[in-house]
C-alpha positions, 0 to 999 in steps of 0.5 A: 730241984726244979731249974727256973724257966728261961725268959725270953730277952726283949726286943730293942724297945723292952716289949713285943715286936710291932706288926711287921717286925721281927722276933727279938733273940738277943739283948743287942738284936734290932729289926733288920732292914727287911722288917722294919716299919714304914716313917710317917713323920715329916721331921724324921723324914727331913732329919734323915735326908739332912744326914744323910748328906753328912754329920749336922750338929744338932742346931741345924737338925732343929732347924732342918727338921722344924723341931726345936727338940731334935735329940727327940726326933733322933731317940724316935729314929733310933727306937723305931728302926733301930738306928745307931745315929752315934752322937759325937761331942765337939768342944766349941766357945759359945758367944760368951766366949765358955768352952762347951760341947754340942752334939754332932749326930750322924749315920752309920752305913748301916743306918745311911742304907736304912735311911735310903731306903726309908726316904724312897717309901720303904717298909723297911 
């Protein structure tokens, strides 16, 4: 009886690794910092600078970053360089006096270090 052939797990995004990066051989495995690619966009740019200065709710990276989409920006980050960027839940009272949740985001050590040094023109 033939045994089946082994797959091989993908990468962070569920495709091959991008030039530049590293091969994938775990199911939680992400580039490490030696590997990862160089940022080009501005508003990733200017939401990395922002947290790394400390947590920011996710209105003021809108307005930091020039998006009005900002968990977009911080999926982007995520996906490419294989950030955490974990999203915590603060219960608030919104102008019409509602409970509600906002997303506050911030980094990691692993993600700060990632962030230094993409902000300083890294390749990562």
């Amino acid at each position: 009886m033939e045994t089946p052939k082994q797959q091989k797990a993908p990468d962070i995004a569920g495709s091959e690794p991008g030039p530049g990066m590293g091969k994938c051989t775990g199911r939680d495995c992400a580039p490490s910092a030696a590997n990862l690619p160089a940022i080009r966009s501005p508003r990733q740019r200017r939401a990395l600078s922002a947290l790394l200065t400390g947590p920011k709710t996710r209105e003021q990276i809108d307005r930091i970053a020039g998006a009005s989409n900002s968990p977009d920006v911080i999926g982007r980050l995520r996906k490419r360089f294989g950030m955490t960027l974990p999203c915590e839940l603060e219960r608030i009272r919104d102008r019409d006096g509602r409970s509600v949740e906002r997303g506050v985001y911030s980094l990691t050590a692993q993600d700060a270090t990632k962030a230094r040094h993409l902000l300083e023109g890294g390749t990562l």
